[in-house]
NUZAFI-236602 format. One line per field, with one value per residue (C-alpha): x, y, z; residue in three letters. Coordinates in pm, 1 decimal, decimal comma. Layout:
residues N
px: [X  ...]
py: [Y  ...]
pz: [Z  ...]
vexpa: [ALA  ...]
end
This chain:
residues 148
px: [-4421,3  -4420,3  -4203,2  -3940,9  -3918,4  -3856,2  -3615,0  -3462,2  -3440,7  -3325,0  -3068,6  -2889,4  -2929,7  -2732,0  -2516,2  -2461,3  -2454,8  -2161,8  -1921,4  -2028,5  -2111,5  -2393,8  -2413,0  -2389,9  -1986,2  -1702,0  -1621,0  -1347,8  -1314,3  -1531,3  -1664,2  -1301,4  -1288,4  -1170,3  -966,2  -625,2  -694,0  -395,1  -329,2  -625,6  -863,1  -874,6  -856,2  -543,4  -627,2  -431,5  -165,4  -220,4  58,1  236,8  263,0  589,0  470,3  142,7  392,7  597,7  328,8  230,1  544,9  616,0  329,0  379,4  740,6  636,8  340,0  534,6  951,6  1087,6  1451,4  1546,1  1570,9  1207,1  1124,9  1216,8  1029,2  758,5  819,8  869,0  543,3  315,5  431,9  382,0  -2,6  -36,7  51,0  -150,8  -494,5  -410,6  -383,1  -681,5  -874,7  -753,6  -886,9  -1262,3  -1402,9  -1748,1  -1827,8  -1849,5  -1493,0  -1343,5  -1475,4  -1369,0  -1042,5  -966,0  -1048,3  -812,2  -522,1  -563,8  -553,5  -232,8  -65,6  -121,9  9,8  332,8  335,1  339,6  524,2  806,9  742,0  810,6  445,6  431,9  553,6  273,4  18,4  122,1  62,4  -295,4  -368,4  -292,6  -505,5  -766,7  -725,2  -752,3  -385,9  -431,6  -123,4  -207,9  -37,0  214,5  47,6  339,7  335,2  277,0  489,6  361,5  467,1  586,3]
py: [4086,3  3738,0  3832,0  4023,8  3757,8  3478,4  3735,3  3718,1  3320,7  3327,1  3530,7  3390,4  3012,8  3173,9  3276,6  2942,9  2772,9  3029,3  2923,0  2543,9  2400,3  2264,9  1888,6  1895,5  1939,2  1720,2  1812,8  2099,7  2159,3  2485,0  2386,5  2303,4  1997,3  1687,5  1623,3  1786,3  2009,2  2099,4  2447,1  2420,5  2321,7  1945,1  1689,3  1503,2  1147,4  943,0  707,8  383,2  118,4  -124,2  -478,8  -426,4  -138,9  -339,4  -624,8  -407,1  -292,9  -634,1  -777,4  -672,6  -844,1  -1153,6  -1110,9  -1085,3  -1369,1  -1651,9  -1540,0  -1610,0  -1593,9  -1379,2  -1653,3  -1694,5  -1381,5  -1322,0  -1699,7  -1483,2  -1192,0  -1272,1  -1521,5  -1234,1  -945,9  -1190,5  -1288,9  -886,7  -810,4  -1073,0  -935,8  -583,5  -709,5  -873,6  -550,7  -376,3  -670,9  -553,1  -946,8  -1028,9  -1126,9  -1453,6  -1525,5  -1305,1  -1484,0  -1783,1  -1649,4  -1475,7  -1833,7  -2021,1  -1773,2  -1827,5  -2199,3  -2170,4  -1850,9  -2108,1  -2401,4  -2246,1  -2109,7  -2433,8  -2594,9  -2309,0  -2267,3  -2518,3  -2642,3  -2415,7  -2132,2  -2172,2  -2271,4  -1921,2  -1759,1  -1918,9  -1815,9  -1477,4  -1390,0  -1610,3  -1307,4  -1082,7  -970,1  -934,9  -1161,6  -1378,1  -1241,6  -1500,6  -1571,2  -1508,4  -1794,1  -1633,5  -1718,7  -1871,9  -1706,6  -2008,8]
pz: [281,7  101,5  -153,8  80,7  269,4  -59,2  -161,5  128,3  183,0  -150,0  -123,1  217,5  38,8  -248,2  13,0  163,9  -196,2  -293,1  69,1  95,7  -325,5  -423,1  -441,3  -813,1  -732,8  -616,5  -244,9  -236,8  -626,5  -615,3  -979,5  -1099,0  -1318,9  -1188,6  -1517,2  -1549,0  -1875,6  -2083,9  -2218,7  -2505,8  -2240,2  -2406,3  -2065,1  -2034,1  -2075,2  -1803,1  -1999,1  -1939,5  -1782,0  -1994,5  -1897,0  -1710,9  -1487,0  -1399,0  -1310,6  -1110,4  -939,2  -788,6  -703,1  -417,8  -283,9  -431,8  -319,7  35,3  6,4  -147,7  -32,0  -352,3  -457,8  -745,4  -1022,9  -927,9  -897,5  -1260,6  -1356,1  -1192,6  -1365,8  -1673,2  -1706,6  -1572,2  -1787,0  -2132,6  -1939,4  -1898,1  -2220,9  -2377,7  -2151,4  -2254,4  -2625,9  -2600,4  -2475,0  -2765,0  -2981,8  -2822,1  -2880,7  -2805,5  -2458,8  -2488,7  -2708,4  -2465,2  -2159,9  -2337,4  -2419,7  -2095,3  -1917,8  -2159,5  -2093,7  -1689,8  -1727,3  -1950,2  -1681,0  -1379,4  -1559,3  -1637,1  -1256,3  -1137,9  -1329,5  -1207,0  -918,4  -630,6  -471,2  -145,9  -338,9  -608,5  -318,4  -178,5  -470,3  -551,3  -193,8  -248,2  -612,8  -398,3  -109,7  -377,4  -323,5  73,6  171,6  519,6  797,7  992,5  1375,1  1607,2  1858,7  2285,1  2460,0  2799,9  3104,2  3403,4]
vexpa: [UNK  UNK  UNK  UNK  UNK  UNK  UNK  UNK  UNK  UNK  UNK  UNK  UNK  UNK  UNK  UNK  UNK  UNK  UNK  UNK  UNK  UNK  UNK  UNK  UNK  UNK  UNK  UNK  UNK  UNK  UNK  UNK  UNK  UNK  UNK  UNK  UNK  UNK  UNK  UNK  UNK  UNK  UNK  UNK  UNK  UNK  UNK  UNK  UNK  UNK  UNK  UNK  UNK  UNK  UNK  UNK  UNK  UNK  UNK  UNK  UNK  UNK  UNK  UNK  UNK  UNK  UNK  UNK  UNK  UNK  UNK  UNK  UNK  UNK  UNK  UNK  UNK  UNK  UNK  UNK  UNK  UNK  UNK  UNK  UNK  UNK  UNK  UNK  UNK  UNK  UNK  UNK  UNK  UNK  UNK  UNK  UNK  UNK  UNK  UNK  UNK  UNK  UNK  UNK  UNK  UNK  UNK  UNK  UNK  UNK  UNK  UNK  UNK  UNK  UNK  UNK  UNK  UNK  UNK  UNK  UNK  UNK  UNK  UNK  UNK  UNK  UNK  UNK  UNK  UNK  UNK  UNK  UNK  UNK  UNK  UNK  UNK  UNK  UNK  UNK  UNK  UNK  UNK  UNK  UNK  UNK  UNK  UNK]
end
């Protein structure tokens, strides 16, 4: 009786296993992989961006943060994209932690020197206020208006 009745626990939890996953699997990927795979089965590696695309990709937020006008814009532009490219360089490079620390440090200290310098102060102040956010710009308060 003990063992038709393990066979039979065992075989609805199989059941159940089969319709909902085990845990072992992503939610909703039935056992698929999570990786794209090309035709020889190898997993697609996702391409990484270039310095101009990870620029791209945050401007719009600094546009809206700071209201710059397009010669600034492309001060802006230009002086992130050679920072990017210089902190995707240095990955490559694969330093030890403590020359890249070092080296990361001295690269900020040069990218917000040449921000302010080209920027006007409320614009750069705008800026520094939104890496301090961690890219969440400060919404404007709108004023109420008092009803008399």
């Amino acid at each position: 009786m003990r063992v038709i009745l393990f066979l039979f626990v065992f075989m609805i939890n199989g059941a159940v296993l089969a319709q909902v996953g085990t845990p072992y699997r992503q939610y909703g990927t039935r056992g698929a992989p999570v990786m794209p795979r090309d035709q020889n089965g190898r997993m697609e590696e996702p391409e990484a961006l270039t310095a101009e695309e990870l620029v791209e990709l945050q401007m719009p937020k600094i546009m809206e943060a700071c209201e710059l006008n397009p010669f600034e814009e492309a001060v802006v532009r230009s002086i992130l994209t050679k920072y990017v490219q210089k902190r995707i360089e240095l990955r490559i490079l694969a330093l030890e932690a403590d020359k890249n620390r070092e080296a990361l440090e001295n690269m900020k200290l040069e990218q917000e020197a040449e921000l302010e310098q080209s920027l006007p102060s409320e614009k750069y102040q705008a800026l520094q206020d939104l890496y301090e956010n961690r890219g969440k710009a400060k919404k404007k308060k709108k004023k109420k208006k008092s009803k008399t």
